[in-house]
N, CA and C atoms of all chains as a GROMACS GRO file, in nm:
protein
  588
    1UNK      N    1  -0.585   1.370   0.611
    1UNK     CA    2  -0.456   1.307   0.584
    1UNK      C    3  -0.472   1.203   0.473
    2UNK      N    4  -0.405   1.180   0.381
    2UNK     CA    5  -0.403   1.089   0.269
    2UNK      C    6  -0.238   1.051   0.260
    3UNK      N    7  -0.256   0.908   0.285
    3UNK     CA    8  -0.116   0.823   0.270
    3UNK      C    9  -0.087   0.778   0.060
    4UNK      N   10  -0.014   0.875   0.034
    4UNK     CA   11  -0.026   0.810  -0.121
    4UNK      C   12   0.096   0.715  -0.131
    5UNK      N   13   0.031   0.622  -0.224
    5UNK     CA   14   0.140   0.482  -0.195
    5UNK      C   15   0.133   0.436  -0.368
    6UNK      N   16   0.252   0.444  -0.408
    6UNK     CA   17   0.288   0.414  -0.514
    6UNK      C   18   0.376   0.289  -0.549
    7UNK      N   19   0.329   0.123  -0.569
    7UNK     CA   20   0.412   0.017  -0.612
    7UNK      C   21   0.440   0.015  -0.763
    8UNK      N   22   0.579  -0.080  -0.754
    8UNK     CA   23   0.644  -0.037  -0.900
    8UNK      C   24   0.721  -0.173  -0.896
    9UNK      N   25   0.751  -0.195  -1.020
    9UNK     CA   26   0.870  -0.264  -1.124
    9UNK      C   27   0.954  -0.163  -1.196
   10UNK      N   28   1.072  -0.191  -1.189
   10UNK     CA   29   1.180  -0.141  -1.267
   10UNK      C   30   1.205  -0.218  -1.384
   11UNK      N   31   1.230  -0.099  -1.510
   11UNK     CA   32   1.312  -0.200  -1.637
   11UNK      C   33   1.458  -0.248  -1.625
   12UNK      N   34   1.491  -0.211  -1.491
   12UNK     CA   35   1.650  -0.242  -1.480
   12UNK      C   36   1.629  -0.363  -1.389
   13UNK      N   37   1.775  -0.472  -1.408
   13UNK     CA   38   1.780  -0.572  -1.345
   13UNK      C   39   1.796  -0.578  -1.202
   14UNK      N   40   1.759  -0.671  -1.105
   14UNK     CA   41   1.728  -0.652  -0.985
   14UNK      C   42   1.909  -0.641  -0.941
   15UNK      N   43   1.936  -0.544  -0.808
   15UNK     CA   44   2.032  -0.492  -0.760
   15UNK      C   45   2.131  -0.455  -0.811
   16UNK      N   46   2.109  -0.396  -0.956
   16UNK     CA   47   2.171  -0.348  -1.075
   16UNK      C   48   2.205  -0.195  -1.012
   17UNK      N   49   2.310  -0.112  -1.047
   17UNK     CA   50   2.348   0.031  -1.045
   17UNK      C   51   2.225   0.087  -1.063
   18UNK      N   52   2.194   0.080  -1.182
   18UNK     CA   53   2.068   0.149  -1.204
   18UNK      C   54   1.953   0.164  -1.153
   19UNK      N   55   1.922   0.050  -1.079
   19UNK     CA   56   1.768   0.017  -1.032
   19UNK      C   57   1.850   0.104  -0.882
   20UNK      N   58   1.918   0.098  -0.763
   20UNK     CA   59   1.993   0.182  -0.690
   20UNK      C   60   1.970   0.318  -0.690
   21UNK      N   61   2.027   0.394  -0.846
   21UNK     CA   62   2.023   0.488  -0.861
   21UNK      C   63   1.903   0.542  -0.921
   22UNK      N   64   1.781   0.472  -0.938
   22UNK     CA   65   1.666   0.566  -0.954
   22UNK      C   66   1.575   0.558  -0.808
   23UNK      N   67   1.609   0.435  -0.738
   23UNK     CA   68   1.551   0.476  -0.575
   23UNK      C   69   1.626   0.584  -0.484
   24UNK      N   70   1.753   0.618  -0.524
   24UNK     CA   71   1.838   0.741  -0.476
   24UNK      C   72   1.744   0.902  -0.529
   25UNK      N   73   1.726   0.883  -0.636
   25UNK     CA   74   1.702   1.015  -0.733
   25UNK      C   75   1.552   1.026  -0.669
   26UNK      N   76   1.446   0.948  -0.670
   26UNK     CA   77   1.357   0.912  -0.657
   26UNK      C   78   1.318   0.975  -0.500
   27UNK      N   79   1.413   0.927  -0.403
   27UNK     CA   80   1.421   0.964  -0.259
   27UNK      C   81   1.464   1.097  -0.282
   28UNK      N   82   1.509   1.139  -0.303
   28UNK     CA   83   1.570   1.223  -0.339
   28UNK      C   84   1.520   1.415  -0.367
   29UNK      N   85   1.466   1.364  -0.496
   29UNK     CA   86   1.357   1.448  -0.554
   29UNK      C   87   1.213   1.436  -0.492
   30UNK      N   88   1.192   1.387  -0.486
   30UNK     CA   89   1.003   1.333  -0.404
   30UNK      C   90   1.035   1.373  -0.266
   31UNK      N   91   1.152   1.420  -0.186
   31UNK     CA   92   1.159   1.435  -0.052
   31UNK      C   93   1.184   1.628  -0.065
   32UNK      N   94   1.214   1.659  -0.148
   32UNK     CA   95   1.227   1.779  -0.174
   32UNK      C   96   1.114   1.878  -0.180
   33UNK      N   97   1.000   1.772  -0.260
   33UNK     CA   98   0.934   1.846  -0.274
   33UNK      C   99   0.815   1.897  -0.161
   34UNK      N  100   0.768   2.045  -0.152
   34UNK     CA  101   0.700   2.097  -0.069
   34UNK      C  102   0.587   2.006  -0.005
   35UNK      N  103   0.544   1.953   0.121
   35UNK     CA  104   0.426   1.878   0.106
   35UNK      C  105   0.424   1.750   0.146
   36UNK      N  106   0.553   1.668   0.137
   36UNK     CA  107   0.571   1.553   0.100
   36UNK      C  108   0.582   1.570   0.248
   37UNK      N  109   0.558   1.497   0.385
   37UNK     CA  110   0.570   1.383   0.476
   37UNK      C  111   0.590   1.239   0.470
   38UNK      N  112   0.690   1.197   0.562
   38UNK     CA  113   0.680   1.073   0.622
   38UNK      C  114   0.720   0.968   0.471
   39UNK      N  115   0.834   1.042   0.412
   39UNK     CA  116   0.840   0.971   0.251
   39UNK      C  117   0.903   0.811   0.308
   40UNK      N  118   0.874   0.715   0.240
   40UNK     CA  119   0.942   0.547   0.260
   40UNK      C  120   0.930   0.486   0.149
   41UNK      N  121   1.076   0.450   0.158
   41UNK     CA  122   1.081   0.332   0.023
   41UNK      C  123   1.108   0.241   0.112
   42UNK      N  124   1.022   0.141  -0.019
   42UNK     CA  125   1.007   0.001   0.076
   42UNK      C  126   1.050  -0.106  -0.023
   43UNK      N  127   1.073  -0.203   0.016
   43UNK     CA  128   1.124  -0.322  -0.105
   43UNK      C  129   0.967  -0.428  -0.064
   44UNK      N  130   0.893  -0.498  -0.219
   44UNK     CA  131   0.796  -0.519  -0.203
   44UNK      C  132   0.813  -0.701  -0.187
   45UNK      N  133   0.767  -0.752  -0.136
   45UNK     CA  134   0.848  -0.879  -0.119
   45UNK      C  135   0.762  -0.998  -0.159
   46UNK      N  136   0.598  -0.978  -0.136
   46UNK     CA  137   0.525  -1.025  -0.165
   46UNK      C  138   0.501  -1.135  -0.329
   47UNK      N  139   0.542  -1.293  -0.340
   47UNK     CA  140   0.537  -1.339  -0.466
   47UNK      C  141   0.408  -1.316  -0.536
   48UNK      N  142   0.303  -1.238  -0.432
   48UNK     CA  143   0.155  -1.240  -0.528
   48UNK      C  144   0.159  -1.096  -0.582
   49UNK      N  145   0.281  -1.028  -0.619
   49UNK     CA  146   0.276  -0.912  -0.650
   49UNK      C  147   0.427  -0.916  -0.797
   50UNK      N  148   0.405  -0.844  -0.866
   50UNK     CA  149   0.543  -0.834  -0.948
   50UNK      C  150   0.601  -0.739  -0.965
   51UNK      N  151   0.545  -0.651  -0.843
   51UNK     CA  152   0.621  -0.495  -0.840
   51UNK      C  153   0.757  -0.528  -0.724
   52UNK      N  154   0.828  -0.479  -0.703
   52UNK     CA  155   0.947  -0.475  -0.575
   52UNK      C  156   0.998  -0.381  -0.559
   53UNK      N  157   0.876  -0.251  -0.553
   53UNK     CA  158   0.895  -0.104  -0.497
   53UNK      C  159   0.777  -0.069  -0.422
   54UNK      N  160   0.804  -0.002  -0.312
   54UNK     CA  161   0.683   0.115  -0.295
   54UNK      C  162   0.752   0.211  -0.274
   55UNK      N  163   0.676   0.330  -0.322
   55UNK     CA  164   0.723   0.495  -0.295
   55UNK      C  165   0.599   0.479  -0.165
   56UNK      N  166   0.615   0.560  -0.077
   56UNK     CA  167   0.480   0.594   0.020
   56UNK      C  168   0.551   0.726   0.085
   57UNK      N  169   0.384   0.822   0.065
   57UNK     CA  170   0.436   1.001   0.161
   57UNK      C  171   0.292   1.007   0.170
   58UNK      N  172   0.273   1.150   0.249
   58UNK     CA  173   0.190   1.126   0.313
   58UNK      C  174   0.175   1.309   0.301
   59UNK      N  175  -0.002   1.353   0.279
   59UNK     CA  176   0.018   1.485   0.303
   59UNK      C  177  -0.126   1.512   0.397
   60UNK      N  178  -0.086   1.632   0.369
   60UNK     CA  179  -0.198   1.717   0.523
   60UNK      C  180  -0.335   1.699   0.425
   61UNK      N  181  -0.314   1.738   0.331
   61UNK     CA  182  -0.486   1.759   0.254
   61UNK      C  183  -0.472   1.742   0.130
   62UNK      N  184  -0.600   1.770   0.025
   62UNK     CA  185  -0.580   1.731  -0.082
   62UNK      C  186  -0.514   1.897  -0.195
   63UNK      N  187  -0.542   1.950  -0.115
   63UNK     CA  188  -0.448   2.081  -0.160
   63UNK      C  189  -0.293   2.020  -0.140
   64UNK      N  190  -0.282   2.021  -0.052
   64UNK     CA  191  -0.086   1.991  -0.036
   64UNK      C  192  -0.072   1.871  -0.170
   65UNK      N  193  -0.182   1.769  -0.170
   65UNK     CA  194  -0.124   1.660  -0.294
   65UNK      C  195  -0.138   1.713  -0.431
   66UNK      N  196  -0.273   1.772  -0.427
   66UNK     CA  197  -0.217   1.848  -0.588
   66UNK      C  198  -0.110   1.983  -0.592
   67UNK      N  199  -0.056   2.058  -0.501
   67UNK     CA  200   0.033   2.111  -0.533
   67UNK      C  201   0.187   1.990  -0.514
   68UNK      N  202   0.153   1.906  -0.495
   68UNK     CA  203   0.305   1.814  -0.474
   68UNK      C  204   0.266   1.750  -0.649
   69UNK      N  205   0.191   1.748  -0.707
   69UNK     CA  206   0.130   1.686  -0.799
   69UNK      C  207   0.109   1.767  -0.946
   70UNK      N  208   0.096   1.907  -0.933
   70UNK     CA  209   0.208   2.014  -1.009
   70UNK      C  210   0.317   2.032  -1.020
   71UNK      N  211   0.374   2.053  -0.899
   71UNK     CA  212   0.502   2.062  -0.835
   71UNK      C  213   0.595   2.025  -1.041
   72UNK      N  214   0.709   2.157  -1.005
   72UNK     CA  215   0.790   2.121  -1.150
   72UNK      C  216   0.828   1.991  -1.074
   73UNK      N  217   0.939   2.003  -1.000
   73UNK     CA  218   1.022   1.910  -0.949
   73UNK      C  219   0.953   1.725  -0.989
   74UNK      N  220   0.837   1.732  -0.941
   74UNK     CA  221   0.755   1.595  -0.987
   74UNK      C  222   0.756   1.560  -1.081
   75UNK      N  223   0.696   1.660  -1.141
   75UNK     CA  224   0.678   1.679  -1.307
   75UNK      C  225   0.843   1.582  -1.384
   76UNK      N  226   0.906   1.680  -1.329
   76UNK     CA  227   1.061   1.635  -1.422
   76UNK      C  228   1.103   1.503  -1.372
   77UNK      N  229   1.022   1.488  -1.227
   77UNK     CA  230   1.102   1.327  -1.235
   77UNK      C  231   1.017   1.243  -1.286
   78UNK      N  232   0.906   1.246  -1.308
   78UNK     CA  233   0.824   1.123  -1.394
   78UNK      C  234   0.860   1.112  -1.521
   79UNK      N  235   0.836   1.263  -1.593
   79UNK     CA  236   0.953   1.267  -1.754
   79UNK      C  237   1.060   1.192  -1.760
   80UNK      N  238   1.119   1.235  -1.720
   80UNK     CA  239   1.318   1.189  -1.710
   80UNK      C  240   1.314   1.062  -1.614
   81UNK      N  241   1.278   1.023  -1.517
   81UNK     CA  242   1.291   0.875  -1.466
   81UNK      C  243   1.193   0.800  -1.446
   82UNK      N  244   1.064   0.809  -1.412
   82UNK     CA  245   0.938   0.676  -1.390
   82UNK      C  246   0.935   0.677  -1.525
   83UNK      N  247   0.878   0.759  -1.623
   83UNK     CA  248   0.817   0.684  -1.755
   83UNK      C  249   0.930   0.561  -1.872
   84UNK      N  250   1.043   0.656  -1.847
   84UNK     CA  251   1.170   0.556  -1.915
   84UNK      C  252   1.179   0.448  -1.816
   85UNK      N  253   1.198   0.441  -1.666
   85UNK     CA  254   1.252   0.334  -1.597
   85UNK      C  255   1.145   0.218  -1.549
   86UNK      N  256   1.022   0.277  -1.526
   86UNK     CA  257   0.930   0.178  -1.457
   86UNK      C  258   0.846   0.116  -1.562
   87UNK      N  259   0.861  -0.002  -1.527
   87UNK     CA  260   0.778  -0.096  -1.640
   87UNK      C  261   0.624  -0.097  -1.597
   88UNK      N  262   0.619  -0.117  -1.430
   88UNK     CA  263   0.481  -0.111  -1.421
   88UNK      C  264   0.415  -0.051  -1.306
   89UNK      N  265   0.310  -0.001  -1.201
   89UNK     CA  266   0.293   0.028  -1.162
   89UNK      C  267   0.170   0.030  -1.074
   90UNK      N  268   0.118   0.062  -0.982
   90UNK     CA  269   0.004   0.105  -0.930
   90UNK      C  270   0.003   0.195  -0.838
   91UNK      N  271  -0.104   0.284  -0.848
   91UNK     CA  272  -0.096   0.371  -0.738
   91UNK      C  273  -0.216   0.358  -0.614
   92UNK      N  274  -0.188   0.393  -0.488
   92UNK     CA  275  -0.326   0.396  -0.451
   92UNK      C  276  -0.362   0.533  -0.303
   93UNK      N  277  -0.428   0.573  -0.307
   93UNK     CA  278  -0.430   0.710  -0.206
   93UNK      C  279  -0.549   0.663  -0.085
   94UNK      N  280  -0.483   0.693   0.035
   94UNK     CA  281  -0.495   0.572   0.177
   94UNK      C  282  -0.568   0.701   0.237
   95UNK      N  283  -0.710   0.709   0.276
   95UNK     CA  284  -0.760   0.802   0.392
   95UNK      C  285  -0.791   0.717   0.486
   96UNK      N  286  -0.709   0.688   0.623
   96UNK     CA  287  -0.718   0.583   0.755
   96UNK      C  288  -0.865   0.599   0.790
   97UNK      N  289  -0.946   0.552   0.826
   97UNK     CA  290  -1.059   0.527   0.906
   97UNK      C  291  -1.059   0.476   1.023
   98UNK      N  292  -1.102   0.591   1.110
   98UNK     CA  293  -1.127   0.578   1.266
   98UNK      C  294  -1.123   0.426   1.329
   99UNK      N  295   1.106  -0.622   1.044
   99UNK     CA  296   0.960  -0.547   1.002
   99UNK      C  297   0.854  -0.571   0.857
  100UNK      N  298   0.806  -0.661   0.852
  100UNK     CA  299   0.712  -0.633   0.743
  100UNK      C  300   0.558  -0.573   0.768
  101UNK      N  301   0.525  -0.458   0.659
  101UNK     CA  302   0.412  -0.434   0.626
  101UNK      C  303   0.303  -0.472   0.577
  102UNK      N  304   0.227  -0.585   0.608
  102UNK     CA  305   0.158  -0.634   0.500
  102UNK      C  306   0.001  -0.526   0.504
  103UNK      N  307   0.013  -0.550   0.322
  103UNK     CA  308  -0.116  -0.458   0.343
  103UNK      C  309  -0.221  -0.537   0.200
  104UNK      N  310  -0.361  -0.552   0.230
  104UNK     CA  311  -0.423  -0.571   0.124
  104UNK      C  312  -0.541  -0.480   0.027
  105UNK      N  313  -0.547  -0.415  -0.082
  105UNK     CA  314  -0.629  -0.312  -0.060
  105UNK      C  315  -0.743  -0.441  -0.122
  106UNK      N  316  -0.899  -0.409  -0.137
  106UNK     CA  317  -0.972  -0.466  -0.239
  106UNK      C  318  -1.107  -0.355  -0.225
  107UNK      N  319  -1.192  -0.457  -0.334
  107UNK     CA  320  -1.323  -0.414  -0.382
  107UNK      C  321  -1.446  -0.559  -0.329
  108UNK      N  322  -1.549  -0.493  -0.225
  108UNK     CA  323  -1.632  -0.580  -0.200
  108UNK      C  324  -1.748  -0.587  -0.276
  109UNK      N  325  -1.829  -0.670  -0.259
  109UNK     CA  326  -1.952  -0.712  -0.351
  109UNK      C  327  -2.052  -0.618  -0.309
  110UNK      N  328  -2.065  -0.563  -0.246
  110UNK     CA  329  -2.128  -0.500  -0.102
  110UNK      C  330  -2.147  -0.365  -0.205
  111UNK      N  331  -2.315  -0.275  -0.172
  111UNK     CA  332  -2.274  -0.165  -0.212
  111UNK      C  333  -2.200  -0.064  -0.106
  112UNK      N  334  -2.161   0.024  -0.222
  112UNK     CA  335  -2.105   0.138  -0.112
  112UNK      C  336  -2.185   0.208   0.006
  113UNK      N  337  -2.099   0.216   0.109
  113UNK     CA  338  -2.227   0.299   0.183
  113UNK      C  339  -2.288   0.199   0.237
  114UNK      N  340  -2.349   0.080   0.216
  114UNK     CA  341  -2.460  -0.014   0.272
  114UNK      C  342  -2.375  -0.107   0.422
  115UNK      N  343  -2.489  -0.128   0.522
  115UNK     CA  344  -2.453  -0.209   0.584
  115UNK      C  345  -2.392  -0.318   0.628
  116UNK      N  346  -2.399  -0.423   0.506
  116UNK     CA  347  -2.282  -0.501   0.437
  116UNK      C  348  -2.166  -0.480   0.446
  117UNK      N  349  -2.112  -0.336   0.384
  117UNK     CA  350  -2.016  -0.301   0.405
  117UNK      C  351  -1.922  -0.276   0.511
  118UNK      N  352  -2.038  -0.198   0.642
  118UNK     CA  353  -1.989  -0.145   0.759
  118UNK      C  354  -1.940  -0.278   0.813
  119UNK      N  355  -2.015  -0.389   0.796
  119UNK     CA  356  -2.039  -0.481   0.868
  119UNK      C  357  -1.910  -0.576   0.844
  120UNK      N  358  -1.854  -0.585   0.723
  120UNK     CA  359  -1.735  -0.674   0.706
  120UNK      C  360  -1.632  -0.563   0.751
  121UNK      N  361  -1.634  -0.443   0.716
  121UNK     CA  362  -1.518  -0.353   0.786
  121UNK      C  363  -1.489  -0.416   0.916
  122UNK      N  364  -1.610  -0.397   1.005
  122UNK     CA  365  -1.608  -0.412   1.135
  122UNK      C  366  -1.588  -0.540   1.193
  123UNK      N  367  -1.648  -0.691   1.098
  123UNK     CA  368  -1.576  -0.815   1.105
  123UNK      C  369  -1.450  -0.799   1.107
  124UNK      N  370  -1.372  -0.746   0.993
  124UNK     CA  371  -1.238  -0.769   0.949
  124UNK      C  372  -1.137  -0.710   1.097
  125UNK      N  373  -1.204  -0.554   1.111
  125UNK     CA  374  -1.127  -0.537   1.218
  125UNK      C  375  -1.104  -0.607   1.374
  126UNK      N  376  -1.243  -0.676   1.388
  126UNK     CA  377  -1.203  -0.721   1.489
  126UNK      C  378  -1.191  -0.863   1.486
  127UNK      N  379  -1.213  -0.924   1.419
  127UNK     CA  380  -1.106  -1.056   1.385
  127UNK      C  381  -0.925  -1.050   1.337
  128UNK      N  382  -0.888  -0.987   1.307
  128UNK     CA  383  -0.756  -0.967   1.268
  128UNK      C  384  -0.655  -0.872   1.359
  129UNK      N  385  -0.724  -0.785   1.398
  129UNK     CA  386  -0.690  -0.760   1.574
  129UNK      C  387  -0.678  -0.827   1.665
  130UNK      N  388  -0.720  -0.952   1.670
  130UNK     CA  389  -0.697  -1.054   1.793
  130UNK      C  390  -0.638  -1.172   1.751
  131UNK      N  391  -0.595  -1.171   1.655
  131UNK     CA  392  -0.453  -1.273   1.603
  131UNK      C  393  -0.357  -1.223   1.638
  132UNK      N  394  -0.304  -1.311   1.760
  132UNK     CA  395  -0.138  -1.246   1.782
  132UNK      C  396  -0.086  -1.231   1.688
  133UNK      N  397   0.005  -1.132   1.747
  133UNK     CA  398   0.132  -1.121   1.590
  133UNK      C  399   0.063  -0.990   1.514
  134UNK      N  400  -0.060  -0.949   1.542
  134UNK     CA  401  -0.086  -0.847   1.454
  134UNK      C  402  -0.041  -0.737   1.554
  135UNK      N  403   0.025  -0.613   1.478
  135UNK     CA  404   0.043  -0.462   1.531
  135UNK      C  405  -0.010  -0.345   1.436
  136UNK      N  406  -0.012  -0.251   1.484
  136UNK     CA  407  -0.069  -0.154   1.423
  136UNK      C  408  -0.136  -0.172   1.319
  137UNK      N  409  -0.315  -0.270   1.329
  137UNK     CA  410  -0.398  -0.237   1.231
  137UNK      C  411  -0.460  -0.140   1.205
  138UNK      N  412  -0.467  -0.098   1.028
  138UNK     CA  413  -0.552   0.003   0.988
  138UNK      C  414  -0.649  -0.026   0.928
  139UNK      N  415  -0.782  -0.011   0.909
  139UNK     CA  416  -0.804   0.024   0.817
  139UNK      C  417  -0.808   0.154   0.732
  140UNK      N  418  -0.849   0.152   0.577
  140UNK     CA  419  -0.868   0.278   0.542
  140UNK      C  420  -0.924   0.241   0.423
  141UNK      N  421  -1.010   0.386   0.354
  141UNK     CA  422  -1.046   0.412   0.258
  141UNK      C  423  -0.935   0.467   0.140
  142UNK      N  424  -0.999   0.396   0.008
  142UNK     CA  425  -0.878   0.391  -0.067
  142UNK      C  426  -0.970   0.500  -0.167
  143UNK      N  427  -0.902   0.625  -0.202
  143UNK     CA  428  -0.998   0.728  -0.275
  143UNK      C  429  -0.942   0.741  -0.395
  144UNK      N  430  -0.809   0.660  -0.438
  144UNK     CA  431  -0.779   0.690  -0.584
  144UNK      C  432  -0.847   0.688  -0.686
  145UNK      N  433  -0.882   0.745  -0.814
  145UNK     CA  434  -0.960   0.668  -0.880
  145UNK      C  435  -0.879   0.556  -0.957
  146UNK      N  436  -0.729   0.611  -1.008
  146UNK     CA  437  -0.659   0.502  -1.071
  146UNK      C  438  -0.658   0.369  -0.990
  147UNK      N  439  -0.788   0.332  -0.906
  147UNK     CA  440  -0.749   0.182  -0.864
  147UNK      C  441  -0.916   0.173  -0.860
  148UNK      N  442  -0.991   0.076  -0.861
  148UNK     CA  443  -1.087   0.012  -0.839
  148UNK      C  444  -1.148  -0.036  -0.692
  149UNK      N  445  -1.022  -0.034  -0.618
  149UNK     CA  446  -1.036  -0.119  -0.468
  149UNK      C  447  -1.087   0.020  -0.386
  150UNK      N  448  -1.173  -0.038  -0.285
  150UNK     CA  449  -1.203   0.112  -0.229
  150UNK      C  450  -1.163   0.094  -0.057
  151UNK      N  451  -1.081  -0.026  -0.052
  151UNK     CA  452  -1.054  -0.001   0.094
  151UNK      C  453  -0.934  -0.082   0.156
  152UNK      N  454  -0.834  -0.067   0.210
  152UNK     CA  455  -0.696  -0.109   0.248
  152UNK      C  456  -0.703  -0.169   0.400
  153UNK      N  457  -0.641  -0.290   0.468
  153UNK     CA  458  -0.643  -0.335   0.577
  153UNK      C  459  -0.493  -0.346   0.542
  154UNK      N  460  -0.405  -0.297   0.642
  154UNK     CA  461  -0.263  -0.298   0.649
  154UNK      C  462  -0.248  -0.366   0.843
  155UNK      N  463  -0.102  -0.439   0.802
  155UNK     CA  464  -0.095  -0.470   0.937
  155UNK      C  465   0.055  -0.473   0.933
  156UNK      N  466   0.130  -0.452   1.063
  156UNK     CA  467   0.255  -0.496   1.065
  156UNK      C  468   0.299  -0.602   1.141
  157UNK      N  469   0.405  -0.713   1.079
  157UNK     CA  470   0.469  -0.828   1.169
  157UNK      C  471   0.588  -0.743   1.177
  158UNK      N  472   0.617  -0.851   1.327
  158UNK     CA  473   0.789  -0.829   1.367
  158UNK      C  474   0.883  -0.880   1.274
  159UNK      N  475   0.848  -0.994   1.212
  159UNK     CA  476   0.962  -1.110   1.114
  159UNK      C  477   0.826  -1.199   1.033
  160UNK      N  478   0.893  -1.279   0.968
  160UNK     CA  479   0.890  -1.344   0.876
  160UNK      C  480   0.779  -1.475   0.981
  161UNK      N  481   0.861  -1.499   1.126
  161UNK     CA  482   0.776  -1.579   1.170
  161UNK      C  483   0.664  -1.556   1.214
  162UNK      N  484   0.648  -1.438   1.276
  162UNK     CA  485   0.508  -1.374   1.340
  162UNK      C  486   0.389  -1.406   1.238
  163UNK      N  487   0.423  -1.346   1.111
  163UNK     CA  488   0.372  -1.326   0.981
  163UNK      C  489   0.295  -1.463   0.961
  164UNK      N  490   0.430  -1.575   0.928
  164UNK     CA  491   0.335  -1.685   0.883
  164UNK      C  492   0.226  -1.779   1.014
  165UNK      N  493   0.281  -1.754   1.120
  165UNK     CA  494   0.186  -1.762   1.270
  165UNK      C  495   0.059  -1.696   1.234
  166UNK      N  496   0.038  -1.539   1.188
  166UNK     CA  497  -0.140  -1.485   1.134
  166UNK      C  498  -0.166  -1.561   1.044
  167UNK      N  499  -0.098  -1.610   0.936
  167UNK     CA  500  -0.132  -1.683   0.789
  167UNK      C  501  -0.212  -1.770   0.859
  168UNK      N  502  -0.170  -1.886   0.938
  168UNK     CA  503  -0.201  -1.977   1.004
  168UNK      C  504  -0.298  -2.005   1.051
  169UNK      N  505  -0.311  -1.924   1.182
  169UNK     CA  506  -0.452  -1.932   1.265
  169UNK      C  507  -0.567  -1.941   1.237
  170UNK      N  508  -0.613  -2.037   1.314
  170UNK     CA  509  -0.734  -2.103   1.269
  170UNK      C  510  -0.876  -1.924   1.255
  171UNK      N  511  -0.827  -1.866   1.381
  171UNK     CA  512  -0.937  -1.694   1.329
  171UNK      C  513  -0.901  -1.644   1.173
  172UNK      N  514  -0.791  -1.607   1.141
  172UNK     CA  515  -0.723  -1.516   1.021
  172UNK      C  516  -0.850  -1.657   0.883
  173UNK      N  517  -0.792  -1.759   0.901
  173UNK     CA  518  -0.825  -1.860   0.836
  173UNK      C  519  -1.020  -1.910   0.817
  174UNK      N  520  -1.050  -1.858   0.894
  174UNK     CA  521  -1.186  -1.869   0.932
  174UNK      C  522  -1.264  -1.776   0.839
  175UNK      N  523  -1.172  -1.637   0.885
  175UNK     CA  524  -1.237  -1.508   0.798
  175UNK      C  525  -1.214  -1.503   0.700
  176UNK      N  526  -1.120  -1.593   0.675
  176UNK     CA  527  -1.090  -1.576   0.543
  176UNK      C  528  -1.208  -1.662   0.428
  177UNK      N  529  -1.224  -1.817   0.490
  177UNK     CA  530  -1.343  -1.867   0.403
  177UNK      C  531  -1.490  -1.828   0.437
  178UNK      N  532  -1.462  -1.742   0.577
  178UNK     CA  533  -1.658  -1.737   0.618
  178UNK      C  534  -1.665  -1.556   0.557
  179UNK      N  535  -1.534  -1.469   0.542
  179UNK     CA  536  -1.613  -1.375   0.496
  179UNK      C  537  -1.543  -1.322   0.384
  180UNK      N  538  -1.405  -1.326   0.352
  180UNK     CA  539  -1.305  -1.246   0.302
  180UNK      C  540  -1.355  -1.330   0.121
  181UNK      N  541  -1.353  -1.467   0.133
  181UNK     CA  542  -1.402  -1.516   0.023
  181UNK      C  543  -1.514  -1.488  -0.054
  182UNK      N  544  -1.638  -1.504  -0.002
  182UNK     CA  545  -1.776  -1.462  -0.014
  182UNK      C  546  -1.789  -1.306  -0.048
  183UNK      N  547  -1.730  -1.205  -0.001
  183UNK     CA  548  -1.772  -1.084   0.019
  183UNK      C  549  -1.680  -0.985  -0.055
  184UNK      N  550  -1.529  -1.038  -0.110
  184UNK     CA  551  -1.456  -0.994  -0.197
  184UNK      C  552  -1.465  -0.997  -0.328
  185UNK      N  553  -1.439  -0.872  -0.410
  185UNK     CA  554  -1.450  -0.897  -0.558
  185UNK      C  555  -1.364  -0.853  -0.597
  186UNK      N  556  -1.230  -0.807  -0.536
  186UNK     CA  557  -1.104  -0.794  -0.611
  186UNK      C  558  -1.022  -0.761  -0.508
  187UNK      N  559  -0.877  -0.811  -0.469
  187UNK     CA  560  -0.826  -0.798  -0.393
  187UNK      C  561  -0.665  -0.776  -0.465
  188UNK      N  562  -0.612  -0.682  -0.402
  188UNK     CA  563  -0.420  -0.729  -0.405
  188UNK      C  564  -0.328  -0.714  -0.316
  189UNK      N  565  -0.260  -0.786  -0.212
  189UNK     CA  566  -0.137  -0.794  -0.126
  189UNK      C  567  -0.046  -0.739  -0.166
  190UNK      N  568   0.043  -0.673  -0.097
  190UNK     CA  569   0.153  -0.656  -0.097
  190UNK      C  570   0.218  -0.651   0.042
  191UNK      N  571   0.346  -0.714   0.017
  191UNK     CA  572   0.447  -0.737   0.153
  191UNK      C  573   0.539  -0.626   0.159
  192UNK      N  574   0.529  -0.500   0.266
  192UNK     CA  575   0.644  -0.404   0.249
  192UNK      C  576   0.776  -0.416   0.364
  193UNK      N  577   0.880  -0.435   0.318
  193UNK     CA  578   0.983  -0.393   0.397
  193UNK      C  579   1.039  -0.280   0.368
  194UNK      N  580   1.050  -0.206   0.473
  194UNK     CA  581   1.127  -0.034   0.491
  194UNK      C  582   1.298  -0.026   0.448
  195UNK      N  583   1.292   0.049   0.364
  195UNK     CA  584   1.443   0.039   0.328
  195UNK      C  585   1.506   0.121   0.402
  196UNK      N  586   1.620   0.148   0.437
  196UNK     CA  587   1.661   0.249   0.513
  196UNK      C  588   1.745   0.386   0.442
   0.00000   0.00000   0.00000
């Protein structure tokens, strides 16, 4: 099992239409795709951080993440919305220990 | 509900006893601070990150939260091991959007 957890900043202003409508699209598309479990957006609240997103899903193996990670559907939303909208980012991929 | 989670990178090599050994500090000091629920640890396998291991915990509110900040245990580990034995750390506070 691998929890992939993705924090973010938006280039849009905070509780702006826009910043709304790419956590809609975002939920959206990323829940569609084959693979994806247990998807959560989270608002990041933390002042020692300057992101105020997490994406977090969760898959069976590392086959299911690189086909979610081909996946067109992914593909087109990082093109068309993370690379234009997100200013910054980190990613990080969670295997729980016993 | 908040998520707090921290991933980092210890001084410690990989694999070495050191390592096992603050895992196994961390878990069971931060497990017995009220207010903590569902601790994890886990291994962090991304390569896009440096940190190779995540301690996540959840509070009920805002007060539970700063009650772990507090305590003289959370506070202890923090200067007798979390200081000494860390070489890169980052927090983040998650709340679940709905």
């Amino acid at each position: 099992m691998i929890r992939h957890t993705v924090s973010f900043a938006l280039v849009h202003a905070e509780g702006s239409a826009e910043e709304a409508a790419f956590l809609a699209r975002g939920r959206e598309v990323l829940t569609g795709v084959p693979g994806v479990e247990d998807f959560q957006v989270s608002r990041q609240v933390s002042p020692k951080s300057l992101h105020r997103f997490q994406f977090a899903m969760t898959f069976a193996d590392e086959t299911a993440y690189r086909a979610y990670d081909a996946h067109p559907a992914h593909r087109d939303f990082v093109a068309s919305s993370w690379e234009p909208e997100v200013a910054d980012f980190q990613e990080l991929d969670l295997v729980p220990l016993s």
